[in-house]
Each structure stands twice: as structure tokens, then as C-alpha cells.
N, C-alpha and C positions, 0 to 999 in steps of 0.2 A: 371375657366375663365368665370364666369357668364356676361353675354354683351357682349361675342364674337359676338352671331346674331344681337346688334345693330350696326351693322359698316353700316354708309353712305356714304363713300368713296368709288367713283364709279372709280376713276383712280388718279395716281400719277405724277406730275409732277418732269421732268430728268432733271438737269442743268445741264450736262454736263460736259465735261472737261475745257471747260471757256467761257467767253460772249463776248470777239472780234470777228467780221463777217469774216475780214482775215484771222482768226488763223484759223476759224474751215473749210475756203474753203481747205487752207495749208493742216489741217488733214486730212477732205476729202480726198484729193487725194493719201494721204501716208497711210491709212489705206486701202483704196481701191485696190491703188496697191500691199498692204501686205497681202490683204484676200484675193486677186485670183492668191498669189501664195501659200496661206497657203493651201487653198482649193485644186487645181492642184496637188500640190506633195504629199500631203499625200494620194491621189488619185494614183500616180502615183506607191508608196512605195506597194501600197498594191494590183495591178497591177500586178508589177513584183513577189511580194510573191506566189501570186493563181496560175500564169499562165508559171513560171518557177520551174520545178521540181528539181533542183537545191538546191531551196530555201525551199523545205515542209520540215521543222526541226522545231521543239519544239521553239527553240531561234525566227525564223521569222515569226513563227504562232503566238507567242506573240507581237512582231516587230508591226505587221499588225494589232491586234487588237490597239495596241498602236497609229496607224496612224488613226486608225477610229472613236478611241477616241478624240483623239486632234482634229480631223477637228470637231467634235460634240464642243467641248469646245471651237473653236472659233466662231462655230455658231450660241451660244445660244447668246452672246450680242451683238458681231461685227458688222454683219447687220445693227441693231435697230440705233448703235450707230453712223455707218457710214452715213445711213438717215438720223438722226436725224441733224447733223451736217450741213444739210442744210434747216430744218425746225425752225420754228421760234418758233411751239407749241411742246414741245417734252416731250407731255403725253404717259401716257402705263395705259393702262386699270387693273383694282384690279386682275383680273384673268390671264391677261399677267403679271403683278407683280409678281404675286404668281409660275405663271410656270418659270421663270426667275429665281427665289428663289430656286423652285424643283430640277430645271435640272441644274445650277451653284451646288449644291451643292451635286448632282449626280453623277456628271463627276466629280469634287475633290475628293470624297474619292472612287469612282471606279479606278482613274490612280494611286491612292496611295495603292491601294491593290493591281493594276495592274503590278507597279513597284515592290514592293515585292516580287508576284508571278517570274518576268522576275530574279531579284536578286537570288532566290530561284533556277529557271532554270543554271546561269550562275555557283552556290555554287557546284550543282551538274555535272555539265561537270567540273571543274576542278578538285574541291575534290572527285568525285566518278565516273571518266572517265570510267570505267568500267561497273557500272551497272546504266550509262544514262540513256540507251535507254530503259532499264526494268522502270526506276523510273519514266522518262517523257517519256511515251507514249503516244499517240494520246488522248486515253480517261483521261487519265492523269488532263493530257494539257486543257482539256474543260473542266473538272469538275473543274479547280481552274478561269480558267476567269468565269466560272457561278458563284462562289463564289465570287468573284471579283464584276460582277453587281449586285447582291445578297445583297452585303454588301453594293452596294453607293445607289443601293434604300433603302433598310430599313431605312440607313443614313436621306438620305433628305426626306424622309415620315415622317419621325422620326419627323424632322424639322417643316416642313412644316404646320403638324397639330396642329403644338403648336401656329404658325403664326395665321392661321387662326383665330383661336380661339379669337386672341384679336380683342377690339373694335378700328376701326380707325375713327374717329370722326370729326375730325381736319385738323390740318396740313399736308400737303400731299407732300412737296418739298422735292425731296431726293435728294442732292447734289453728284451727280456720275449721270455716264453714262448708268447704268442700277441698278435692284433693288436688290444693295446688301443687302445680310440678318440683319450684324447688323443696319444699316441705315432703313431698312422698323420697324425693332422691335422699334427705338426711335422713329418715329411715332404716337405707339399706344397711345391713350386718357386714359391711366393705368400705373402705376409703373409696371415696366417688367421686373426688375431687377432678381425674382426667375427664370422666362425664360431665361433670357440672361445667368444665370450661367449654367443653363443646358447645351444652346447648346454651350459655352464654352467647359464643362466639356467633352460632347459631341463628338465636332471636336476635342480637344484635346486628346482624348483618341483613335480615328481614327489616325491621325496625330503623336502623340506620340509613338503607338504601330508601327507602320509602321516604321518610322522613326529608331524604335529599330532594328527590326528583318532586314532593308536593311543594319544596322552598324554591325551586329551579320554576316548578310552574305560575308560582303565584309569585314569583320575583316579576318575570317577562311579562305577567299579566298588569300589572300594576305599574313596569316603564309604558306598557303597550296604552296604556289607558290616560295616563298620565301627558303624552305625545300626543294625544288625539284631540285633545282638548282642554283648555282652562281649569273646567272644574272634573278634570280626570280623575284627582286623586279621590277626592270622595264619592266619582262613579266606581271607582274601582273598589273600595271601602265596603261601598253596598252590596256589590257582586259579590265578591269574596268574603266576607263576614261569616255568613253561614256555614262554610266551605271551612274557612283557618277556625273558626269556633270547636266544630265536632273535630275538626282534626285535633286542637290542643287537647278537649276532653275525653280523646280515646287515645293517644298516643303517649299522653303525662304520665297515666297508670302505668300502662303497659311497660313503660321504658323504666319505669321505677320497680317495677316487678318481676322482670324479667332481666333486664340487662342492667342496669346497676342498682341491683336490689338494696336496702337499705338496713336490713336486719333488725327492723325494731317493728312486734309483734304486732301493737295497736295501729299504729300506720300504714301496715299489709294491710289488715285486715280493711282499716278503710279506703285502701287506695283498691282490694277487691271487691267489696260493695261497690263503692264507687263506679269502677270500669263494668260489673254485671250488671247492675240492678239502676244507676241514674244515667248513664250513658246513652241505652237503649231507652230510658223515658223522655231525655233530652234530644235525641238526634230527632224524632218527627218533629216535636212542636219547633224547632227551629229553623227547618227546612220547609214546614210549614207556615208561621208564623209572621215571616218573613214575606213567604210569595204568593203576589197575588192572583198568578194563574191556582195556582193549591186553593186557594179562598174563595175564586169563583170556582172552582170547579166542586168546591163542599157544597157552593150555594144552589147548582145547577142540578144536584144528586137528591138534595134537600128541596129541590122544586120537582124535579120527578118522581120523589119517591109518594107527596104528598098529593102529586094530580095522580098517580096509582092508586092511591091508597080512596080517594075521593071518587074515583072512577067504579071501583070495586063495591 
């Protein structure tokens, strides 16, 4: 990538999600009020995990790192984008471009290893309720979420220094609301095509493998369940629901925008909303929603915090 150093593009311009002054006050206000509650709860999830001994199990240690992640992946664009919406210049400077690029593609394939890893947790309480607690122990349990971040930096370093590399010369208008990767790559002032199949092949094989081994886990989970009893299939339905639910809701996007991207503008942009901004609202209340240890243990926080408060 010879002329990577001459890039003169000091910042990118964002068009956003559209150019009516109504539509984006409208947005304004419905992103705003969806990022202070996306923010709040998964705050809240990971709250009750630390601080209810109830809840220290393999299954909510992942839970929680799960919440800490999602609130990071709606942090990285939401903010910009909810500003942005009432600015008129909605520049991002070449190194806010670039960390944008970093960390959107950080957090993708860290929750896609992180989903696996949780898939993996749930394989082994059904099908090997016996020797759980020997298989996910504590140290267990923290060596695969390090592997987990492990593998979404490598991912986006990976990425990133191939980005750099090119010369941006030119045109600078990226049509979206923050700087997705293949959009900054048609930019460059170079045929980028050997790049782009890279980081296809790339996220495809992140994405792909992953995708395999949650089908491998919830295959064996649902014979294993099925085998134990009569009314297996729909114990297995219940276990898994939540599990294949945020799996389909984070891996739909991401496979459509990444690996076999679709090329038509309006349907990025909402399969990008989509995976930033309802993904991360949807994965608590469903993980929540669902279980009823999550529900007494709101109920047990909410009875202590009101004998404190009564006490006081």
C-alpha cells in the first residue's frame, strides 16, 4: 500500500440518516430517550450480577460481561449520532474515523465470541449437569471472555491497519451516520478491491465460525433435552429462546453488513441502527424478561434498597 502516508484528508463528512430538519429533531428525541435507557439497564443488569450472591454463577458472569459490552457498542456511534442530528456540520475528524472503525469492529466480533462462549456455558449445564461446575469454574470462565477480547482486538487491528494504510485523497462524504468500514474503504483514492476481499474473508470467517459452533451448541442442546424427557422439546424452547433470540438479532446485521453486504443505502443504514442502537436495548430486557432469578433478584435490591432508605 505504497501512498498510505500521502493521505490529506484531515476529517470526514457524516450525512446521516436524512436531510429533513424535522425528521432529525423527531430522531433526536427517540434516540435520546433510547440511549438513556440502554445506558441505565445494562448498568442496572450488571448491578444486580456483582452485588447479589445469588447471582455469582458462570451463566451471569457472562450475562454481565454481556451488558458491558452492549452498552460499549451503543457508545461508540449513538452519542455522535444523536449530536449530530442537531448540527448542521457533521464532520468526524480522520482519527475519530478511524477509532470508530477500531472499536465498531471490536465489539462485533468480541459479542460474537462472547455469544459462543455463553452457548458453550448453557451446552455444558444441560448436557454435562454433573461435571459443570468442574468445567466452568471461575478461572474457567475468565480465561474464555479473555479470549473473547483477545480475539475482537486482533479482529479490528487486523482491520484497521489495512485502513490506514490507504491514501484518502479526495472525496470524504460517507453516507451513514458514523464511519462504517466498508464505506470509509470506497473512499480511498486506490482500487481497494484486494482489501475489501480480505476484510470480507476476514469478518466472514469470525462470523461464520461462530455462527457454526452456537448451531453445533444449540443442536446437541435441544437432542440432549429432547432424550431426557417427553416434554423436552419445549424445555429446551424455553432454555434456548433467549440465547438463539439475541443470537439471530446480532448476527442478522452484522452478516448483512459485513460479509455479504447488500449495497442498498436505506437498508444499511437501518440494519446499522438496528445492530447499534435496538440490539443493545433488546439483549437486557430479554435476558431479563425471561428469568426469574433476574426478577427476584430486582425484587430483593428493591426490598433493600427501601429498608435503607427507611432505616436512614
Amino acid at each position: 500500500m505504497d501512498g498510505g502516508n500521502e493521505s490529506i484528508v484531515s476529517e470526514f463528512v457524516l450525512l446521516g440518516l436524512c436531510r429533513s430538519w424535522n425528521i432529525q429533531v423527531f430522531l433526536f428525541t427517540i434516540f435520546l430517550m433510547l440511549y438513556l435507557v440502554i445506558v441505565p439497564g445494562n448498568i442496572v443488569i450488571m448491578t444486580l450480577i456483582i452485588t447479589d450472591p445469588q447471582l455469582h454463577s458462570p451463566m451471569y458472569f457472562l450475562l454481565a460481561n454481556l451488558s458491558f459490552v452492549d452498552m460499549w457498542l451503543s457508545s461508540i456511534t449513538t452519542p455522535k449520532m444523536i449530536t449530530d442530528f442537531l448540527r448542521e456540520n457533521k464532520s468526524i475528524s480522520f482519527g475519530g474515523c478511524m477509532s470508530q472503525v477500531f472499536f465498531s469492529q471490536f465489539i462485533a466480533a468480541l459479542e460474537m465470541v462472547l455469544l459462543v462462549v455463553m452457548a458453550y456455558d448453557r451446552y455444558v449445564a444441560i448436557c454435562k449437569p454433573l461435571h459443570y461446575s468442574t468445567i466452568m469454574s471461575l478461572q474457567r470462565c475468565i480465561r474464555l471472555v479473555v479470549m473473547a477480547w483477545t480475539a475482537g482486538f486482533v479482529h479490528a487491528l487486523s482491520q484497521v491497519a489495512l485502513i490506514v494504510q490507504l491514501p484518502f485523497c479526495g472525496p470524504k462524504e460517507i453516507d451513514s451516520f458514523f464511519c462504517d468500514r466498508p464505506l470509509v474503504i470506497k473512499l480511498a483514492c486506490t482500487n481497494p478491491h484486494n482489501v475489501e476481499i480480505f476484510m470480507n474473508v476476514n469478518c466472514g470467517f469470525v462470523a461464520i465460525t461462530s455462527f457454526t459452533l452456537l448451531l453445533i451448541s444449540y443442536t446437541h442442546i435441544l437432542i440432549t433435552v429432547c432424550k431426557s424427557s417427553r416434554t423436552g422439546a419445549s424445555k429446551a424452547l424455553s432454555t434456548c429462546t433467549a440465547h438463539v433470540t439475541v443470537v439471530v438479532l446480532f448476527f442478522g446485521p452484522c452478516i448483512f453488513l459485513y460479509v455479504w453486504p447488500l449495497s442498498l443505502t436505506w437498508i444499511d443504514k437501518f440494519l446499522a441502527v438496528f445492530y447499534s442502537v435496538f440490539t443493545p436495548l433488546l439483549n437486557p430486557a430479554i435476558y431479563t424478561m425471561r428469568n426469574k432469578e433476574m426478577k427476584n433478584a430486582m425484587k430483593r435490591f428493591r426490598t433493600y434498597y427501601v429498608d435503607f432508605k427507611g432505616n436512614t
